[in-house]
N, C-alpha and C positions, 0 to 999 in steps of 0.2 A: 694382545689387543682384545677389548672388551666390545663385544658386538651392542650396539646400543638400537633400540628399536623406538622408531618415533610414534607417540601415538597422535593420532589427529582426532579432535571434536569437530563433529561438524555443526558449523555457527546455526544455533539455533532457528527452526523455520517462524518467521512472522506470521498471521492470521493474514487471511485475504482479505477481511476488511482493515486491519492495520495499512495493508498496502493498498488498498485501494483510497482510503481517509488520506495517504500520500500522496496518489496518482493523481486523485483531486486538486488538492491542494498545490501541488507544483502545478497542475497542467492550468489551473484556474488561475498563476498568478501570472502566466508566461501567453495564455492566447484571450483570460477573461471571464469563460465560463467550459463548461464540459458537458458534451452530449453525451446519450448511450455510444454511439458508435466509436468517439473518441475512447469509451469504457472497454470494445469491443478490441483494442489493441492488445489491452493484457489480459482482459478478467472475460469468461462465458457468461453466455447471454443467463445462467441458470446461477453462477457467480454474483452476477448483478441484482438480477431479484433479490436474494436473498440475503446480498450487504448491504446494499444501496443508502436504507435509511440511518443505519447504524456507523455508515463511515463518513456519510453527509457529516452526522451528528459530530464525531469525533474533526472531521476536517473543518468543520464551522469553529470549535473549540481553540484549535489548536492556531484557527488565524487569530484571536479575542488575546490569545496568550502571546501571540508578535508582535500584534500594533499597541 
């Protein structure tokens, strides 16, 4: 018997504003809009600052490319 060893890749990490231009986007089409605090569930207050405008940008995009 030939011992076979598995290897695993782990699935590549997203950008925090990748996920965040997400979090947006789901949570803005399910309650309407998103406060910081709503932000505060996944991302730091220091996360925030420093995606905020660049994941807006990306989640405004990315609705223009649904409707």
């Amino acid at each position: 018997m030939i011992a076979q060893t598995a290897t695993r890749t782990a699935a590549p990490q997203r950008s925090v504003t990748a996920r965040m231009a997400d979090f947006i986007t789901s949570h803005t089409a399910s309650t309407g809009s998103v406060t910081r605090d709503d932000l505060r569930i996944d991302f730091t207050d220091e996360q925030i600052d420093q995606n905020i405008e660049a994941a807006k940008k990306i989640a405004r995009n990315a609705g223009k490319v649904r409707q």
